[in-house]
PDB file as gemmi writes it, atoms N, CA and C in Angstrom:
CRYST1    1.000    1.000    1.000  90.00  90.00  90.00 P 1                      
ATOM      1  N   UNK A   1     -39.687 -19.404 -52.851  1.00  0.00           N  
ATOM      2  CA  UNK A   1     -38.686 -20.063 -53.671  1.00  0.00           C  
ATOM      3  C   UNK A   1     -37.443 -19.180 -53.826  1.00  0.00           C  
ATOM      4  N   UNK A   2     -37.705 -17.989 -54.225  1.00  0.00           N  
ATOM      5  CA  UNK A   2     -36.414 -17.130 -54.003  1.00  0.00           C  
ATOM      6  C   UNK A   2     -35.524 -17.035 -52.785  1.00  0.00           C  
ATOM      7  N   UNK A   3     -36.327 -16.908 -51.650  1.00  0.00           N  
ATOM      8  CA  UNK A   3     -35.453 -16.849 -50.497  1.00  0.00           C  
ATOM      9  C   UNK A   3     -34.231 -18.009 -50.415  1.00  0.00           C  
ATOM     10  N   UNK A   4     -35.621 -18.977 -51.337  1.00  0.00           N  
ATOM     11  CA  UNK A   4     -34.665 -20.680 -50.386  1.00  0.00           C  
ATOM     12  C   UNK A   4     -33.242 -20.531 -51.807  1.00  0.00           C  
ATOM     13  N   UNK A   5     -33.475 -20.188 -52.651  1.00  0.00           N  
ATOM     14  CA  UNK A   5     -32.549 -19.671 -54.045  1.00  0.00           C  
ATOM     15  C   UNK A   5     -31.113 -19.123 -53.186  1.00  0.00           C  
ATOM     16  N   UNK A   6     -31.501 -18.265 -52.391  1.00  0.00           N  
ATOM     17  CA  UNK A   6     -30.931 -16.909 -52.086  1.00  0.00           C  
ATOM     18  C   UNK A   6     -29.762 -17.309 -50.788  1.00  0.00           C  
ATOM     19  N   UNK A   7     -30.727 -18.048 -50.092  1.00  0.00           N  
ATOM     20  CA  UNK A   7     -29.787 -18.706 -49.201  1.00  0.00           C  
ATOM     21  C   UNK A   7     -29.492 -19.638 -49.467  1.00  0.00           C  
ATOM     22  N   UNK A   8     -29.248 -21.036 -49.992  1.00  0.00           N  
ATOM     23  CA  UNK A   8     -28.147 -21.417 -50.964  1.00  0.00           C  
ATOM     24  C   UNK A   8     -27.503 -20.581 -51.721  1.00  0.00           C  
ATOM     25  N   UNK A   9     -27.476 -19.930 -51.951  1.00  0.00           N  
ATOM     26  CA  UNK A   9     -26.225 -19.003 -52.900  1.00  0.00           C  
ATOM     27  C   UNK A   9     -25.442 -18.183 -51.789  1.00  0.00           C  
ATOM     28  N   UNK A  10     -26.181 -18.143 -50.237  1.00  0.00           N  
ATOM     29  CA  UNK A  10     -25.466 -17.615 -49.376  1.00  0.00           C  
ATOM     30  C   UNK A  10     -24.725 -18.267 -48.529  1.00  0.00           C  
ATOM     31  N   UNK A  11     -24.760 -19.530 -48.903  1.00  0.00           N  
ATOM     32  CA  UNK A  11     -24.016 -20.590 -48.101  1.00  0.00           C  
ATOM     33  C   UNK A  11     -22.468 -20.891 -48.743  1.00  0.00           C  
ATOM     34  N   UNK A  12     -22.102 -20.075 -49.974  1.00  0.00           N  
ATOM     35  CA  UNK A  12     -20.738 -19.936 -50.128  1.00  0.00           C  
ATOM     36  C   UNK A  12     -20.083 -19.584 -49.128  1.00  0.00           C  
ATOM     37  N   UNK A  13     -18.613 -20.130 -49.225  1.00  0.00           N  
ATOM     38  CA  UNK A  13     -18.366 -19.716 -47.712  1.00  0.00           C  
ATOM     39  C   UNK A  13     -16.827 -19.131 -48.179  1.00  0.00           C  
ATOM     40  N   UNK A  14     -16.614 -19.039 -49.566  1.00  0.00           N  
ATOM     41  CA  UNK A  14     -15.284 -18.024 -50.242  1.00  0.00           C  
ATOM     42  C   UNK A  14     -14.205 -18.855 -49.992  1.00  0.00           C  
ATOM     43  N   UNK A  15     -14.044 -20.388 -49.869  1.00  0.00           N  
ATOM     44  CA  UNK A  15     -13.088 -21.388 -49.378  1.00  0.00           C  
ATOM     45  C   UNK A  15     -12.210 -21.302 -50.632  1.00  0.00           C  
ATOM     46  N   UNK A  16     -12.433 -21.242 -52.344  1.00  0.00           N  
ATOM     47  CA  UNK A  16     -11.449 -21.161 -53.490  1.00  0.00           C  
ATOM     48  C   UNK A  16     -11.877 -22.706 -53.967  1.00  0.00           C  
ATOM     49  N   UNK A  17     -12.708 -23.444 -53.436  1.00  0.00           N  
ATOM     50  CA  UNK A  17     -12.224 -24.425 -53.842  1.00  0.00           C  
ATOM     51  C   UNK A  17     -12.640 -24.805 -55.349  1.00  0.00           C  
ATOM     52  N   UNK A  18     -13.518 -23.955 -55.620  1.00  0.00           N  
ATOM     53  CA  UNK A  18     -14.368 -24.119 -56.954  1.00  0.00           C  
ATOM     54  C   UNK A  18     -13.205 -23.291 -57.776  1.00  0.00           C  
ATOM     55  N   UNK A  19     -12.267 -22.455 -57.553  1.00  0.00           N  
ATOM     56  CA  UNK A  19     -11.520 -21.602 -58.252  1.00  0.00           C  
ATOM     57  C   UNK A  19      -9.988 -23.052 -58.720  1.00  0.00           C  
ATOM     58  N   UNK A  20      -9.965 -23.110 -57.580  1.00  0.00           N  
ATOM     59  CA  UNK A  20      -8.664 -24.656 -57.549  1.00  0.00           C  
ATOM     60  C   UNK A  20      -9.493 -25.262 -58.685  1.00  0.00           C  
ATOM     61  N   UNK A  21     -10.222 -25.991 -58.679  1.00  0.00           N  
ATOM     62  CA  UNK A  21     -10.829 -26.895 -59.177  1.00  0.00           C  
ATOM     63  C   UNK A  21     -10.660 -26.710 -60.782  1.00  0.00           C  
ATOM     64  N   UNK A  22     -10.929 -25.689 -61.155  1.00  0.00           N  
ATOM     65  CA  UNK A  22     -11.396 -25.221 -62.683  1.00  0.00           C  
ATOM     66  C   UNK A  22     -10.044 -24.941 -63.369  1.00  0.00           C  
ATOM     67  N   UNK A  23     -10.479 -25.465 -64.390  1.00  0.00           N  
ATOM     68  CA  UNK A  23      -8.930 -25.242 -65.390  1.00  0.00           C  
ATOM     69  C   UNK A  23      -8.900 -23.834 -66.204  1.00  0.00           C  
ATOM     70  N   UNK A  24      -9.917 -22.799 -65.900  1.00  0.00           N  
ATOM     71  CA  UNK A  24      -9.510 -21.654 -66.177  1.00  0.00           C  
ATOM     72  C   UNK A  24      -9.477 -21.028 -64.966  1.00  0.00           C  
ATOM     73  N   UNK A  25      -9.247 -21.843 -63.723  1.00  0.00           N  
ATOM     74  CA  UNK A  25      -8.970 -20.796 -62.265  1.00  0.00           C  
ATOM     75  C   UNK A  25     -10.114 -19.155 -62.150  1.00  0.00           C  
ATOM     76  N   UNK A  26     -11.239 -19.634 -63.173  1.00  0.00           N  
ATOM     77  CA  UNK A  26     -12.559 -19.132 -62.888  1.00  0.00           C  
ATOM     78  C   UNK A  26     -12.962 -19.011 -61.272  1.00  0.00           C  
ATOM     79  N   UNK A  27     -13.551 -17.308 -61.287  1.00  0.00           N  
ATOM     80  CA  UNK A  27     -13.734 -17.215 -59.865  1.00  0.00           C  
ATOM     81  C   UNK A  27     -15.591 -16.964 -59.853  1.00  0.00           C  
ATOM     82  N   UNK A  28     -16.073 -17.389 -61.017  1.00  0.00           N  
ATOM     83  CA  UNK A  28     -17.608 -16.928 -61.486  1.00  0.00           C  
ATOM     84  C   UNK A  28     -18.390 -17.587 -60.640  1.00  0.00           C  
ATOM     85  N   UNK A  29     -18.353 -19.303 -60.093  1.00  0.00           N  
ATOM     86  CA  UNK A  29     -18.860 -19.767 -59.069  1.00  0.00           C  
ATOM     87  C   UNK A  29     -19.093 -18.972 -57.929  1.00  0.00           C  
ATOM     88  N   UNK A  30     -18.473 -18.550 -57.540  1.00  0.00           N  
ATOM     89  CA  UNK A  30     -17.846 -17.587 -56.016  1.00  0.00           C  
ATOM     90  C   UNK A  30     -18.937 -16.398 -56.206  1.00  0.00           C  
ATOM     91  N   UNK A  31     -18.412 -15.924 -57.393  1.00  0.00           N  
ATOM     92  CA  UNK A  31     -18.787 -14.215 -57.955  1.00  0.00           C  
ATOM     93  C   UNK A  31     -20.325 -14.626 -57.828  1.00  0.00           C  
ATOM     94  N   UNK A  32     -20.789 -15.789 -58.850  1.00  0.00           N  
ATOM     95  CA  UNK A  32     -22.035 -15.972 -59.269  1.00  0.00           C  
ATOM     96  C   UNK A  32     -22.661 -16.445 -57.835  1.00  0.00           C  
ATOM     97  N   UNK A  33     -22.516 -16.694 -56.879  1.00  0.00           N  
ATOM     98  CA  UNK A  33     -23.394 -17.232 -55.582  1.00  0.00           C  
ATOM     99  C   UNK A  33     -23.396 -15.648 -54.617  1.00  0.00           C  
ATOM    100  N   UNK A  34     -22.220 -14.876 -54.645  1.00  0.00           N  
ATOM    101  CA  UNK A  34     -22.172 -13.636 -54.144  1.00  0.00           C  
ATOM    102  C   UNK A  34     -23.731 -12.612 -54.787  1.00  0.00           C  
ATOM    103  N   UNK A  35     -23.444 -12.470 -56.086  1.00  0.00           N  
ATOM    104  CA  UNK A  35     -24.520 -11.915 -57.204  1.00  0.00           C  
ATOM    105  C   UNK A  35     -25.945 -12.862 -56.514  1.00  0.00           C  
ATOM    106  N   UNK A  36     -26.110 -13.758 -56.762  1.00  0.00           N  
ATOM    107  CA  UNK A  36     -27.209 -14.512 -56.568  1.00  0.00           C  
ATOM    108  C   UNK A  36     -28.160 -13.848 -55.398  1.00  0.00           C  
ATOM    109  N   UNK A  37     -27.129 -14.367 -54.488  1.00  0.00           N  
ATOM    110  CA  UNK A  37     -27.620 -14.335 -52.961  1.00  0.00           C  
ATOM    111  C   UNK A  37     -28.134 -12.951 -52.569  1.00  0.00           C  
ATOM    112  N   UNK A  38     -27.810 -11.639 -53.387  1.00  0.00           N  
ATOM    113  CA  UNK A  38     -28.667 -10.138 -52.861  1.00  0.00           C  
ATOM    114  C   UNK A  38     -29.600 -10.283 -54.145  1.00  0.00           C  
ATOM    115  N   UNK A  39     -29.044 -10.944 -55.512  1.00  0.00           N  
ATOM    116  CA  UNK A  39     -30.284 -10.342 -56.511  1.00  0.00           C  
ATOM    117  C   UNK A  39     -31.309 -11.078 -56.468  1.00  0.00           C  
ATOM    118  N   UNK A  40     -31.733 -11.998 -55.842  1.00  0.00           N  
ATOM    119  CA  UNK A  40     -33.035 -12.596 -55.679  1.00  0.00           C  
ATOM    120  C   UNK A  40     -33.995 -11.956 -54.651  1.00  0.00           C  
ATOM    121  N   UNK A  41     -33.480 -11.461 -53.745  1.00  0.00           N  
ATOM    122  CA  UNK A  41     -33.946 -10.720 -52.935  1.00  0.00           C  
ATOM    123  C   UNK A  41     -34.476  -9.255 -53.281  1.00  0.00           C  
ATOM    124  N   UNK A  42     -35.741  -8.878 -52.823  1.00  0.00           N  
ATOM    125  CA  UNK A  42     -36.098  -7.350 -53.002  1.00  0.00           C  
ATOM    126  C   UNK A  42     -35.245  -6.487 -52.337  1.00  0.00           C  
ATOM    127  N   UNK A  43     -34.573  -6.713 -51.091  1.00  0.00           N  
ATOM    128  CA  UNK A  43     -33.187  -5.747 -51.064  1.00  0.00           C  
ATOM    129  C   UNK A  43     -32.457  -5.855 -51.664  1.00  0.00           C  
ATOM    130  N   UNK A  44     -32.236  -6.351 -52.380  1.00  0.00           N  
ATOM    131  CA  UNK A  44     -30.845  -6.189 -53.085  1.00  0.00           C  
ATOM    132  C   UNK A  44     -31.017  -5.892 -54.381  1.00  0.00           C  
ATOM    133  N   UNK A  45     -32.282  -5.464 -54.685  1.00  0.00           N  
ATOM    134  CA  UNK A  45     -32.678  -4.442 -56.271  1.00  0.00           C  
ATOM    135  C   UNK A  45     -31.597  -3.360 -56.682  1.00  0.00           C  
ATOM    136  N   UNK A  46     -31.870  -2.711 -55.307  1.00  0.00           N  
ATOM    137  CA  UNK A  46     -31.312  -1.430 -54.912  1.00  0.00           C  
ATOM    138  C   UNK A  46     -30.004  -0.790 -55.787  1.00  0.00           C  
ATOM    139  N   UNK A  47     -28.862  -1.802 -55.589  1.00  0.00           N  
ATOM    140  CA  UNK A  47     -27.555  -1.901 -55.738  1.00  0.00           C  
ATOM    141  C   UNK A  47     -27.337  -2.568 -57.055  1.00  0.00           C  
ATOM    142  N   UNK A  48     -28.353  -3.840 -57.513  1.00  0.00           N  
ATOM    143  CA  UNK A  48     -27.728  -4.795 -58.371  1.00  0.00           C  
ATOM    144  C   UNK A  48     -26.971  -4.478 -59.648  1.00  0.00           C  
ATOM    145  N   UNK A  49     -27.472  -3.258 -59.948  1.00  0.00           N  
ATOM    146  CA  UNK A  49     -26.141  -3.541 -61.436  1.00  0.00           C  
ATOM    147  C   UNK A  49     -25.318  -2.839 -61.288  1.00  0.00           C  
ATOM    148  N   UNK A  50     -24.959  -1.894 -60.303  1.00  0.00           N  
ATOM    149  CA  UNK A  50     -23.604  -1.525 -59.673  1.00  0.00           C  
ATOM    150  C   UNK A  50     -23.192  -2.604 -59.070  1.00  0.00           C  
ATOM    151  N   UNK A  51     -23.601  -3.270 -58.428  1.00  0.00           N  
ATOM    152  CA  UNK A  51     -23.351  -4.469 -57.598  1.00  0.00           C  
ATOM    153  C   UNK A  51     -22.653  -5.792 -58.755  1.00  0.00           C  
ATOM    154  N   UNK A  52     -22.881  -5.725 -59.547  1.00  0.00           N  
ATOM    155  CA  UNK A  52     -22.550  -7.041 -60.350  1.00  0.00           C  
ATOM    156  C   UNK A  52     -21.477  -6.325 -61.576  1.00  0.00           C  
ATOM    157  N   UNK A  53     -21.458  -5.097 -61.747  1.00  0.00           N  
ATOM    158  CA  UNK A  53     -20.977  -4.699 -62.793  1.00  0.00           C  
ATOM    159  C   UNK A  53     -19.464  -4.431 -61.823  1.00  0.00           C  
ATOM    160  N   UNK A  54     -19.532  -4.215 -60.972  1.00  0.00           N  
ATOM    161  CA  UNK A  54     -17.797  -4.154 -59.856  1.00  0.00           C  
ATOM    162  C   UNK A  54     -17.810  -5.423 -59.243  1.00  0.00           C  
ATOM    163  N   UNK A  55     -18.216  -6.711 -59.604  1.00  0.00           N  
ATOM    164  CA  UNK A  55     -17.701  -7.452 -58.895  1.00  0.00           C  
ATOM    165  C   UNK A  55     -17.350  -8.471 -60.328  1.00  0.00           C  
ATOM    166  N   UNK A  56     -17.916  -8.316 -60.933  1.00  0.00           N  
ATOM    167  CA  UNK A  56     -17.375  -8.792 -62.226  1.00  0.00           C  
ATOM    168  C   UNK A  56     -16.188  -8.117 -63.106  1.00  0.00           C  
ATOM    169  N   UNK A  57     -15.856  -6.745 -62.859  1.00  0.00           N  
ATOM    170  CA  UNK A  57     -14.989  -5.822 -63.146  1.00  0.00           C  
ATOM    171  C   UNK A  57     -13.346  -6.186 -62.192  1.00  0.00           C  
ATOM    172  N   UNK A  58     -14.186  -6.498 -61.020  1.00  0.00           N  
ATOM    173  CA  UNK A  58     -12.434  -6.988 -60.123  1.00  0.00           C  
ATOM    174  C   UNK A  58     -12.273  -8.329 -60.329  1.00  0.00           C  
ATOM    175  N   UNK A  59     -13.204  -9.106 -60.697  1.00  0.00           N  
ATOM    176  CA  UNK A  59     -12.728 -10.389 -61.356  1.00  0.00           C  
ATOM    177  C   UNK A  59     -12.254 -10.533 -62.152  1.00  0.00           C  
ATOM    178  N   UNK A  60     -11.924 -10.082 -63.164  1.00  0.00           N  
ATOM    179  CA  UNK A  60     -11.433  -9.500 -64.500  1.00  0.00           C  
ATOM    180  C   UNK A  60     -10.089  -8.448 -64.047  1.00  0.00           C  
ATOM    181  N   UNK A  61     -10.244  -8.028 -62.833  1.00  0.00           N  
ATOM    182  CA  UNK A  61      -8.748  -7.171 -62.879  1.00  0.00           C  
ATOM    183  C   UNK A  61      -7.937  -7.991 -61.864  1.00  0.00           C  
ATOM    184  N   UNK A  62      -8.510  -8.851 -61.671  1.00  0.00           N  
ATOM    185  CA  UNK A  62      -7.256  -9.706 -60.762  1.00  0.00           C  
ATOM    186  C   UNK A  62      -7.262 -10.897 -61.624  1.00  0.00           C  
ATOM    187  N   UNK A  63      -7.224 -11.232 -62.453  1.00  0.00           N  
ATOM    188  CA  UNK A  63      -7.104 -12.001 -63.969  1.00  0.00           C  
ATOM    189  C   UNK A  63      -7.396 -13.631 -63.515  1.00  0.00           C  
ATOM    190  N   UNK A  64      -8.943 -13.350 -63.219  1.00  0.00           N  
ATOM    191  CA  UNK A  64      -9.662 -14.720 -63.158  1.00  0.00           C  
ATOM    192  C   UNK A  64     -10.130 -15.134 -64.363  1.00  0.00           C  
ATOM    193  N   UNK A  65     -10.472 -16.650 -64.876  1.00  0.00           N  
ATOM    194  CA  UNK A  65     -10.903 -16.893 -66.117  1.00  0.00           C  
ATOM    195  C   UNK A  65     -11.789 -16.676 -66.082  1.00  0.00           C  
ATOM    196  N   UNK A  66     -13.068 -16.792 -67.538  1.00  0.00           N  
ATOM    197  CA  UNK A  66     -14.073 -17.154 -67.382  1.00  0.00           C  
ATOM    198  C   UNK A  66     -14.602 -18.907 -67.867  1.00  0.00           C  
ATOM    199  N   UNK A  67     -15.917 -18.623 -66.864  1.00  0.00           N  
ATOM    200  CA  UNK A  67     -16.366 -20.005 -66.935  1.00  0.00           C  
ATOM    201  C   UNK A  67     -16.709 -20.587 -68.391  1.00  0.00           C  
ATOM    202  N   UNK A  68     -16.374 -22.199 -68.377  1.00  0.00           N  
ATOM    203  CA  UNK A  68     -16.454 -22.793 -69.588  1.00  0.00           C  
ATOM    204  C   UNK A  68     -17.313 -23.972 -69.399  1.00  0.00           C  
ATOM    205  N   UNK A  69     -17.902 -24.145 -68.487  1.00  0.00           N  
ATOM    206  CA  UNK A  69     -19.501 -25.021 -67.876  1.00  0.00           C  
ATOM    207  C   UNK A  69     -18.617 -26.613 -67.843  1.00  0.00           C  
ATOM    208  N   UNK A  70     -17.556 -26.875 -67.514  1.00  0.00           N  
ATOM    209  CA  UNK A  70     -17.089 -28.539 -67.221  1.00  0.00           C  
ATOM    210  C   UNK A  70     -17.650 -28.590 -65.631  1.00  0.00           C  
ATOM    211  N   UNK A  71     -18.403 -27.573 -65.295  1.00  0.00           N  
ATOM    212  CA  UNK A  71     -18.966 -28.556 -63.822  1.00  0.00           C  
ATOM    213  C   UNK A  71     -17.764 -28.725 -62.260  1.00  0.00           C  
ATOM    214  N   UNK A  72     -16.522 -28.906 -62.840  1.00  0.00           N  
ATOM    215  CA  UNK A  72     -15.648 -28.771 -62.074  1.00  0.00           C  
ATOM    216  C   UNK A  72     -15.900 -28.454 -60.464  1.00  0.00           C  
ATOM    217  N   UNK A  73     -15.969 -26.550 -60.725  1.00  0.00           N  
ATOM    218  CA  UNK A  73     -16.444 -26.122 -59.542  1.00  0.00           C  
ATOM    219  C   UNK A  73     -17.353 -26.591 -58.610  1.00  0.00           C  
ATOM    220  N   UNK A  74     -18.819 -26.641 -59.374  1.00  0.00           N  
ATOM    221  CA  UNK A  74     -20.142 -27.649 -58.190  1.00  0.00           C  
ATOM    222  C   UNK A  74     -19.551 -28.581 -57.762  1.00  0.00           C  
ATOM    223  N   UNK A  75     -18.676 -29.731 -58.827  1.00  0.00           N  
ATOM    224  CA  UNK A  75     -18.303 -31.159 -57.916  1.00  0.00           C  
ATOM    225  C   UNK A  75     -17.171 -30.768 -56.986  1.00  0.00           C  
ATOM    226  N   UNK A  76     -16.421 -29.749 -56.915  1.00  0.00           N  
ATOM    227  CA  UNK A  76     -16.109 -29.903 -55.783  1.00  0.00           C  
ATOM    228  C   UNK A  76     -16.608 -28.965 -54.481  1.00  0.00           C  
ATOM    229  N   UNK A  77     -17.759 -28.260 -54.542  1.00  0.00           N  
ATOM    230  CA  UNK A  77     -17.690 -26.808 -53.878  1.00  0.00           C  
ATOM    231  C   UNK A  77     -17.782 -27.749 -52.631  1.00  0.00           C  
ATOM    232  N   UNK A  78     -17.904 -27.890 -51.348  1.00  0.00           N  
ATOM    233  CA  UNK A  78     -18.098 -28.272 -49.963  1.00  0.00           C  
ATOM    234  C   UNK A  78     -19.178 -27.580 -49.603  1.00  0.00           C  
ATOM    235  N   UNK A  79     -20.167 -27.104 -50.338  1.00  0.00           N  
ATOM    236  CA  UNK A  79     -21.464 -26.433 -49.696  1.00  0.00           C  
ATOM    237  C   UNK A  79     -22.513 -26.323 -50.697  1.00  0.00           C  
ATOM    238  N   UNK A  80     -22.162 -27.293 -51.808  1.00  0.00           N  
ATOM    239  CA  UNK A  80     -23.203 -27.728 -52.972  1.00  0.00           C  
ATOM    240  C   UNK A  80     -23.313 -26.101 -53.579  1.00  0.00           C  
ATOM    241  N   UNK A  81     -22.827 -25.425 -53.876  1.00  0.00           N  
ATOM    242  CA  UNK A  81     -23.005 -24.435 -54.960  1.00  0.00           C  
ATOM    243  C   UNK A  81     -23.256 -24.556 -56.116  1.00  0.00           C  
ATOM    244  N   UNK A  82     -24.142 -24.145 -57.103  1.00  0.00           N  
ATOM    245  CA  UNK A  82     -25.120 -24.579 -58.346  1.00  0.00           C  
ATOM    246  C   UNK A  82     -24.496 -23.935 -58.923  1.00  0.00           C  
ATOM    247  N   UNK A  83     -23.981 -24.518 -60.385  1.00  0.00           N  
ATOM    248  CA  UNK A  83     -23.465 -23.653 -61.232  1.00  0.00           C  
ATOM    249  C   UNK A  83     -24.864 -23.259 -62.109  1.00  0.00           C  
ATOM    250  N   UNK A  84     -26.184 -23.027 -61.481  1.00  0.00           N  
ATOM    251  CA  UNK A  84     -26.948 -21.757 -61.965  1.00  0.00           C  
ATOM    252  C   UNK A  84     -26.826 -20.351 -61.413  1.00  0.00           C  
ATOM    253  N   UNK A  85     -26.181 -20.560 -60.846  1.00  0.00           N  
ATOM    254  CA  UNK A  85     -25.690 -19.243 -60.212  1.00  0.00           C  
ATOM    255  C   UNK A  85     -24.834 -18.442 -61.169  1.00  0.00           C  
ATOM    256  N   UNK A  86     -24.086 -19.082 -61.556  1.00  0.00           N  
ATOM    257  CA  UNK A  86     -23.205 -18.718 -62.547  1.00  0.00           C  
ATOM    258  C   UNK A  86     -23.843 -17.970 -64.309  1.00  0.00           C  
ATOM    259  N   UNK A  87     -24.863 -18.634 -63.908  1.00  0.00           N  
ATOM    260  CA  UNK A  87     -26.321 -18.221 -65.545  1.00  0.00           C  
ATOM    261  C   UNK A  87     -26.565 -17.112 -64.604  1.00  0.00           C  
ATOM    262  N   UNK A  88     -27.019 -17.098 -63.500  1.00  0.00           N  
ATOM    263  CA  UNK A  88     -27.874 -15.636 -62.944  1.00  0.00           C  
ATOM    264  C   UNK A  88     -26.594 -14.401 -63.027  1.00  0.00           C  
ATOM    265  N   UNK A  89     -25.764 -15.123 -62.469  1.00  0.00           N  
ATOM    266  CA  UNK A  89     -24.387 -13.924 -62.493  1.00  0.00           C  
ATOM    267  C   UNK A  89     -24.646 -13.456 -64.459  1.00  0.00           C  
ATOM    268  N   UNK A  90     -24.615 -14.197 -65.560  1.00  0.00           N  
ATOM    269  CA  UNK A  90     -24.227 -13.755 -66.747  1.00  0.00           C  
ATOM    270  C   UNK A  90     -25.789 -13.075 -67.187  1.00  0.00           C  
ATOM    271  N   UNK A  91     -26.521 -13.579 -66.540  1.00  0.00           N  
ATOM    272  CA  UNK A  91     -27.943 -12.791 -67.089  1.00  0.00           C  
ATOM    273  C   UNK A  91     -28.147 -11.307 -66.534  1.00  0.00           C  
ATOM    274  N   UNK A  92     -27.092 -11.693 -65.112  1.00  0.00           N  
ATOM    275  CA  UNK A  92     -27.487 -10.026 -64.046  1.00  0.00           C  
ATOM    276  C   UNK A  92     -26.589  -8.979 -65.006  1.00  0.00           C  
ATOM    277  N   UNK A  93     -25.305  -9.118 -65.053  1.00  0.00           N  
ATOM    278  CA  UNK A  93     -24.946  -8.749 -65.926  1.00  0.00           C  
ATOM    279  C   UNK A  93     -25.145  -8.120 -67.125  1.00  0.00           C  
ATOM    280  N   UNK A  94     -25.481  -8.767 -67.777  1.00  0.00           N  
ATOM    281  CA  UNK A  94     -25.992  -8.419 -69.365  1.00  0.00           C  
ATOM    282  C   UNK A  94     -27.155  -7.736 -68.850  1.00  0.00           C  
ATOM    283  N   UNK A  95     -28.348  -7.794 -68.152  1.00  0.00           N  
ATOM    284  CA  UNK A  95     -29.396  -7.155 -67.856  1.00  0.00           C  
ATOM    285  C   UNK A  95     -28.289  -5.558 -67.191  1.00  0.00           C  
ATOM    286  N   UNK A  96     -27.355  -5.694 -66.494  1.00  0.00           N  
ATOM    287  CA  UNK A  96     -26.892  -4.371 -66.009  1.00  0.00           C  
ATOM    288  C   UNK A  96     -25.869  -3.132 -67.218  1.00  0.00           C  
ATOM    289  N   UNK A  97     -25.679  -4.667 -68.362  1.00  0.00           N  
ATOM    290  CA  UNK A  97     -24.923  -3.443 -69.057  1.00  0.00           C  
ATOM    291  C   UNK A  97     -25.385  -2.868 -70.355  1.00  0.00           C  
ATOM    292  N   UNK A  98     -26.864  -2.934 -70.446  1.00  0.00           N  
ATOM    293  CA  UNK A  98     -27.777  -2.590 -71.307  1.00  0.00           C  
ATOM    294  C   UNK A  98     -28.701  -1.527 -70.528  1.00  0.00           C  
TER     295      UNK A  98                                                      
END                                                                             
């Protein structure tokens, strides 16, 4: 079940369109399928809260919003991206800055 998790979250393909879409020009869809796609995986233990704590850090310095759950992004992604990805991105997180 993780793998099949993992690759859907790797089938982002970084097109923006979930970023267009959202009225806070939120890039957490994107971020959150990037995060997803190594932290479900046992390789990607390794790295994960360096891994999520700088990719959430340059999202924030190139002044993306954050997500406000209107769905936006999924209805339009072109490769069905789950905005649970976006919960795993805020759980990886909080699990990395504790």
């Amino acid at each position: 079940e993780y793998a099949d998790l993992s690759m859907d979250a790797a089938a982002c393909i970084g097109c923006g369109a979930c970023v267009a879409a959202c009225k806070n020009a939120s890039a957490m869809l994107f971020v959150g399928a990037k995060v997803s796609h190594l932290a479900l995986l046992p390789q990607g233990k390794v790295e994960a809260r360096d891994r999520v704590r700088h990719m959430v850090t340059k999202m924030d310095d190139l002044g993306f919003g954050n997500c406000t759950n209107t769905g936006a992004c999924e209805a339009e992604c072109p490769k069905g991206i789950k905005l649970t990805n976006i919960a795993r991105l805020n759980r990886e997180y909080y699990k990395a800055a504790f």
